[in-house]
N, C-alpha and C positions, 0 to 999 in steps of 0.2 A: 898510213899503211906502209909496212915492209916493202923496201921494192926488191926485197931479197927473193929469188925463187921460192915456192913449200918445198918443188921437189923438181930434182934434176936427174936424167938420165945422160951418163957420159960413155959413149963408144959401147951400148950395151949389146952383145953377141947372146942370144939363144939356141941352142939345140932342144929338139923333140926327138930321143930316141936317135935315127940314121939323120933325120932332117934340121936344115940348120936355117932356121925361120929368121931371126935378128940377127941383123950384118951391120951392128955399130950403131945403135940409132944415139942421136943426141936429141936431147929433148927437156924442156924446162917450162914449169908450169906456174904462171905470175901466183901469186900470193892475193886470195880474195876474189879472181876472178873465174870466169867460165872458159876454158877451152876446148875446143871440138877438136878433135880427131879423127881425121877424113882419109879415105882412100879407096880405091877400088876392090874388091874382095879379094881375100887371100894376099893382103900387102901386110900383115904381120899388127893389125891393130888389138883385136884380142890378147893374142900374145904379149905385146905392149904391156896391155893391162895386168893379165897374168904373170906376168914378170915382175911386175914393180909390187902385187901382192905376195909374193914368193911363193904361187901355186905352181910356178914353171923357173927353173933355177937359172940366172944368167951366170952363161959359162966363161963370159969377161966383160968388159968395162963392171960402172961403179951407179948403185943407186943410192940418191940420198934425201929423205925428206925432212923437215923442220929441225935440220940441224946433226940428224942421226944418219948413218950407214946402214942402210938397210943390205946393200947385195955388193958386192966387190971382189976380187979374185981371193978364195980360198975359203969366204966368209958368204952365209947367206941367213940373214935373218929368219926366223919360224912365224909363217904365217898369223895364228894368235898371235904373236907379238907384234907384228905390224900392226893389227887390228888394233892392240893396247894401245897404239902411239896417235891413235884417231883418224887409222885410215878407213875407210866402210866400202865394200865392193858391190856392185848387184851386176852381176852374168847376163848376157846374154840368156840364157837356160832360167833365170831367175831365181835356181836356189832354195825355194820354199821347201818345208816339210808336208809332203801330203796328206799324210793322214794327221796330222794335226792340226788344231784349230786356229782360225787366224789367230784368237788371243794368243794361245798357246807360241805362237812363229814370232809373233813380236816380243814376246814374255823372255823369250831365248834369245832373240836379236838384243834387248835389252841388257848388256853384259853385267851390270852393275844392281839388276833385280831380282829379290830372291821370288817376288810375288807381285801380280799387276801390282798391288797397291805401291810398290817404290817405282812405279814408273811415272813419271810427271805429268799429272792431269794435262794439265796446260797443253802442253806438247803432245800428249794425245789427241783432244780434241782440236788442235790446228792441224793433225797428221789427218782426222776427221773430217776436217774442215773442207782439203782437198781430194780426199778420195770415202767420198760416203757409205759406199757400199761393204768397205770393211768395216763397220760400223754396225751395217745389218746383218752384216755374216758373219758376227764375231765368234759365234761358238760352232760355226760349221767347219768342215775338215777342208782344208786348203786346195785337197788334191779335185773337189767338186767348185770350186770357183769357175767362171771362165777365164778367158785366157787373158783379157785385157783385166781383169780382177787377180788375177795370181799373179800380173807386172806390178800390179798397187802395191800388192801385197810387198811383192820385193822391195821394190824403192823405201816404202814404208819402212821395212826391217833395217836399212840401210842407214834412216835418219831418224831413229826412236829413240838416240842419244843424240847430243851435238858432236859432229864431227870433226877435223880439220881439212879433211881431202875425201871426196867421194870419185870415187873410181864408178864410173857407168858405161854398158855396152848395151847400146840402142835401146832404149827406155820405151820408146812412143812406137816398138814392133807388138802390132795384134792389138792399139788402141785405136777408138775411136777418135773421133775428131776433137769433141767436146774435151774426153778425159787427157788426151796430148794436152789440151787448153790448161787444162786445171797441172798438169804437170811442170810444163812452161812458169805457172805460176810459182808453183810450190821450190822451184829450184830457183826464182828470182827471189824468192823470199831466204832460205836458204844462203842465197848472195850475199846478200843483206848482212847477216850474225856473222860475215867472212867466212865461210865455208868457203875452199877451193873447189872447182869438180874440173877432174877430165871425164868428157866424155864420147863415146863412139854413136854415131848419129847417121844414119841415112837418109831420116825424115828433114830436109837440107830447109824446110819452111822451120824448123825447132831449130835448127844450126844456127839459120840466118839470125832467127828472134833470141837467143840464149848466148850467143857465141861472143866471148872478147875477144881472144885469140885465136889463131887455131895453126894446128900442124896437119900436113898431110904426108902418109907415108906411102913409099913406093916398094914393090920390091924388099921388103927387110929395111925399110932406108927412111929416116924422115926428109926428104925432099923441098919442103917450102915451109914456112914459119910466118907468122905475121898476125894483122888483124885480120879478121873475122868478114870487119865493114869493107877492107878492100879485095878483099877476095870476093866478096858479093857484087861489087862493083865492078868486076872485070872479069867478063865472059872469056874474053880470049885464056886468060891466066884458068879462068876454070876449065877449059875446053882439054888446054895442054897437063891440069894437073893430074884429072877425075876424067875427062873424055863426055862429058855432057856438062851440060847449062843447069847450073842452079835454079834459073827461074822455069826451067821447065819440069823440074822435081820439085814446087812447091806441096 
């Protein structure tokens, strides 16, 4: 495996409108592995995210993944296009089409399908595999799922292709316990084929179990960098990065 980054953020600055959300974040995410992205609310992780999909334009430093410039001073790639280059995002908000049918949401998600039938059995039924209940509600309208069923939903949309980089913002918010389990699973598997993921997590028992690396931002800032297993290891370093104990948010 590459020990080249998939994707680097260098000095990246954000504006929203009057607000100026990212103040330089530096940030690199290994090739094949899981990174969490941790921080207190309102430290600019979404953004983050949003930024490196080109839903939110960086107004300087330089984004780059698997070799391409996506965002740099004067130049901003078109979100479609990041998507062509194998990056997949699932929101916080999760995105689905509600009155459309689960098939329908994945049939779309699917870029490369004109009709279920060019979607890869296979890979359906392992998408099945872990979330069954899209399975049973395949022809129901999205917008009537519950709420940990329209998360399936998204993630699913997310990985109905193979990806290179999955961009996630708190996956396991409105799951039950079980379905976090089956999800944990499904993105270790994911692992596996080298998918990269960042992901934003406050479920910190999915951080601990999924996380290789991780960054935490502050303020606009990524502030600490490292493994995953040592941040787990040391309460003090978590006390001072996040303001509580991982083990007491399992």
């Amino acid at each position: 495996m590459s020990s080249t980054p998939i994707l680097t953020l260098e000095g990246v600055h954000t504006h929203i409108g009057a607000y100026h959300i990212l103040h330089g974040v530096d940030l690199e995410v290994p090739r094949g592995q899981v990174t969490m992205l941790l921080g207190r609310n309102g430290a600019g992780k979404t953004t983050t995210l949003r930024t490196i999909m080109g839903l939110w334009q960086a107004s300087q430093g330089q984004v780059r993944f698997d070799g391409h410039v996506l965002a740099s001073p004067g130049r901003q790639l078109a979100t479609p296009d990041i998507a062509q280059r194998g990056v997949a995002y699932v929101p916080e908000t999760m995105g689905i089409f509600a009155d459309l049918s689960v098939k329908e949401n994945l049939l779309l998600a699917a870029r490369h399908a004109r009709s279920i039938d060019d979607i890869d059995t296979h890979r359906l039924e392992w998408i099945f595999g872990f979330f069954p209940a899209l399975k049973k509600f395949w022809l129901y309208p999205a917008g009537k799922l519950s709420g940990g069923q329209k998360q399936m939903l998204s993630v699913a949309r997310a990985i109905i292709e193979p990806r290179k980089l999955l961009l996630i913002d708190e996956p396991s918010k409105g799951l039950a316990p079980a379905i976090v389990q089956n999800l944990i699973t499904a993105l270790r598997e994911l692992k596996r084929t080298a998918t990269s993921i960042l992901m934003v997590e406050q479920n910190f028992g999915m951080a601990k179990a999924l996380g290789d690396s991780v960054a935490v931002m502050d303020d606009g800032h990524v502030v600490h960098h490292g493994r995953m297993s040592d941040l787990v290891e040391d309460e003090e370093l978590q006390h001072r990065l996040l303001g509580l104990s991982l083990q007491a948010h399992q």
